[in-house]
C-alpha positions as CSV (number, residue, x, y, z in Angstrom):
1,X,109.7,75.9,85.2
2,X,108.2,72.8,83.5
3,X,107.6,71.6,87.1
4,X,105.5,74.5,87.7
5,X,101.2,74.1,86.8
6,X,99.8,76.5,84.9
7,X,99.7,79.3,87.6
8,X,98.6,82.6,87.6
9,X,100.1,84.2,90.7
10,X,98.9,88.3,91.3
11,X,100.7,90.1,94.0
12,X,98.5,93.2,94.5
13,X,98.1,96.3,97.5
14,X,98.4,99.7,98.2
15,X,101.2,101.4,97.0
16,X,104.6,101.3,98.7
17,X,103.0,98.0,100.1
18,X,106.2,95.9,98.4
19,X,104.7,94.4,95.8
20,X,107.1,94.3,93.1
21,X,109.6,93.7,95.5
22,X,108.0,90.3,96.6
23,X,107.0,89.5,93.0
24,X,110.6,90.1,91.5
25,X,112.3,87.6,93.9
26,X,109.7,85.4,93.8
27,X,109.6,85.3,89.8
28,X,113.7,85.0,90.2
29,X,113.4,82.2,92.3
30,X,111.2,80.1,90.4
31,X,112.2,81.3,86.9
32,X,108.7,82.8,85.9
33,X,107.6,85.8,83.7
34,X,107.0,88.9,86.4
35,X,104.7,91.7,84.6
36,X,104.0,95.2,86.7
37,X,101.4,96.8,85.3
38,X,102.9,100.1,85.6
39,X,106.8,99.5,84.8
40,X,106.2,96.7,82.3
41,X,103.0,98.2,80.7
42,X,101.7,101.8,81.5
43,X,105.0,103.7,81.5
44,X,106.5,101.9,78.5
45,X,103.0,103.2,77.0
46,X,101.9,106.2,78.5
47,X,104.7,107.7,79.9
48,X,105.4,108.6,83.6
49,X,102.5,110.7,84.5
50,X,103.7,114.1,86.1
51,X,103.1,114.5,90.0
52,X,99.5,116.1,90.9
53,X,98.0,115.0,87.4
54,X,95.2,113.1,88.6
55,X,94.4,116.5,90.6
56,X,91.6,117.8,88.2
57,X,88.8,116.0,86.9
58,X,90.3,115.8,83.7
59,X,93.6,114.1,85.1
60,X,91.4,111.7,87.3
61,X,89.6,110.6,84.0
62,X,92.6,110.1,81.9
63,X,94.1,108.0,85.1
64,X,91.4,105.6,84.7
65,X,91.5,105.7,81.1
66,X,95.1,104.9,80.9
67,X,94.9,102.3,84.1
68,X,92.2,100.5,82.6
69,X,93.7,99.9,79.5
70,X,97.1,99.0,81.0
71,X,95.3,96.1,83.0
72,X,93.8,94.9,79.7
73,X,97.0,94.2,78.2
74,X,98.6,93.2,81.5
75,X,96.0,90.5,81.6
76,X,95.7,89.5,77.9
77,X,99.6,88.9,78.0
78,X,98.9,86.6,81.1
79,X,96.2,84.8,78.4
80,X,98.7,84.4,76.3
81,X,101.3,83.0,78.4
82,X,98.5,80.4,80.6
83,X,97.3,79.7,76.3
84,X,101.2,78.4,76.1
85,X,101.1,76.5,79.6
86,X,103.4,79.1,81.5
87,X,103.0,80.5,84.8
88,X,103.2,84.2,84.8
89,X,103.3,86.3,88.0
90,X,101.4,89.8,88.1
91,X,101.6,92.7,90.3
92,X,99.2,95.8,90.4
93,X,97.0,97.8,92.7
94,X,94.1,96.0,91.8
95,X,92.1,98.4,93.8
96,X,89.1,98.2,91.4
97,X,85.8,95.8,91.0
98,X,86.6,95.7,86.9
99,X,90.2,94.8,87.4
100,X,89.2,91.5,89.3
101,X,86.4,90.8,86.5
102,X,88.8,91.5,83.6
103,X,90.9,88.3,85.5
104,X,87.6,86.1,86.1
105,X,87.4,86.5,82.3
106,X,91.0,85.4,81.9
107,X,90.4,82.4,84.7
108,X,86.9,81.2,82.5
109,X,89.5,81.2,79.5
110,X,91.7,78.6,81.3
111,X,89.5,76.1,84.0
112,X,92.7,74.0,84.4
113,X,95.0,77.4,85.4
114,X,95.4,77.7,89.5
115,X,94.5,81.6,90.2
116,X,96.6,82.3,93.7
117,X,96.5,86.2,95.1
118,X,99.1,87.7,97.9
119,X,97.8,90.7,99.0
120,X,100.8,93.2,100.8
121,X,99.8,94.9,103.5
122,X,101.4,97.9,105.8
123,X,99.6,97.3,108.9
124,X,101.9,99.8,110.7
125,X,101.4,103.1,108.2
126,X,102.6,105.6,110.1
127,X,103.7,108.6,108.4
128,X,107.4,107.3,109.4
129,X,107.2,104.0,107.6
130,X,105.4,105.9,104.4
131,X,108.2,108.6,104.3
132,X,110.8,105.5,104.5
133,X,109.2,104.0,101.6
134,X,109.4,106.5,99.4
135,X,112.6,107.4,100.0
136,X,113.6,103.8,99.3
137,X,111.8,103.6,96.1
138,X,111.9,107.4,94.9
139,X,109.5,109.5,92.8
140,X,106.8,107.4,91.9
141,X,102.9,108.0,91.8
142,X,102.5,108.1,95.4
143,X,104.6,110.7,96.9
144,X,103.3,111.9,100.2
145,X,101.7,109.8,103.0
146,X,98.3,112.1,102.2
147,X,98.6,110.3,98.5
148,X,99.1,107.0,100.1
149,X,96.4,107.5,102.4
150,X,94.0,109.3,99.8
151,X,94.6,106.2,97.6
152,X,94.3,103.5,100.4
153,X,90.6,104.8,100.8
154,X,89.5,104.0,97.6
155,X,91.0,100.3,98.1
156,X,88.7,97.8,97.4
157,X,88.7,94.9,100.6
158,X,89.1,91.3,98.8
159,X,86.2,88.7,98.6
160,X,88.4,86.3,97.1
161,X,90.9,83.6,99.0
162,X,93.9,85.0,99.2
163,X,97.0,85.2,101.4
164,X,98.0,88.7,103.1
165,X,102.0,89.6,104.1
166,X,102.3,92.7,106.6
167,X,105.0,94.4,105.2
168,X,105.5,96.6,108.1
169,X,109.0,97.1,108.6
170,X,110.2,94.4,106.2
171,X,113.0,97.4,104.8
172,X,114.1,95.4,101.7
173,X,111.1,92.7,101.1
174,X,113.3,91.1,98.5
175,X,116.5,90.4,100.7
176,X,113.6,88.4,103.3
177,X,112.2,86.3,100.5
């Protein structure tokens, strides 16, 4: 690791996209702190949220709530660890405008820290290859491919450099790394 600049390396997409997947042998593979911002941070916190939660206005609103502040700590721990000279590796959704500035404000913090983003992609989303992945992964918060596809909508496209992988039909993304 002492080889390795101050980095902050985020791994975001869609879910089911492989994210975590990618991130945990990459972090394995070059010994570096891995935070997911929902197994590290939001369920250690919040709790699992029940399936169809988000389906009321109230539920939406206590999504966000919950989401936002998750990303806060996700990225103040990142702080910390770029503060001590350590490359950290994150993985979320990022799928909203105030995610990406809560990170500039992170970056401004540390001018000398290299900011590199990996965005996973399923180019070929069929309902086939959505079914697959949740039955790899299990109950999660995206449970159907109308989820998926309800959630892929509100994706935000990138303005930032950053490196896309097509997932499609990568089965185990870690065993390919």
């Amino acid at each position: 690791m002492k080889n390795l600049r101050k980095i902050l390396i985020i791994i975001c997409g869609v879910p089911l996209s492989g994210k975590t997947s990618l991130a945990k042998k990459i972090a394995e593979k070059l010994r570096v702190k891995h935070l997911d911002v929902d197994t590290d941070i939001r369920f250690p916190i919040f709790g699992k949220p029940e399936q169809g939660a988000d389906s009321t206005p109230e539920g939406k609103e206590q999504e966000r709530i919950e989401m936002l502040a998750s990303y806060k700590v996700m990225l103040s721990a990142a702080d910390e660890l770029l503060a001590l000279g350590r490359p950290v590796i994150l993985t979320a959704t990022f799928s909203r405008e105030v995610f990406w500035k809560l990170t500039e404000g992170v970056m401004e913090k540390h001018p000398e820290a290299n900011l590199k983003v990996v965005e996973c992609k399923i180019i070929d989303d069929s309902d086939e290859e959505i079914w697959r992945r949740i039955r790899e992964r299990g109950v999660h918060t995206v449970n159907s491919p109308e989820e998926y596809r309800e959630v892929k909508s509100r994706y935000i496209k990138l303005s930032l450099e950053h490196l896309e992988i097509d997932t499609t039909g990568a089965g185990n993304l870690a065993e390919k790394t």
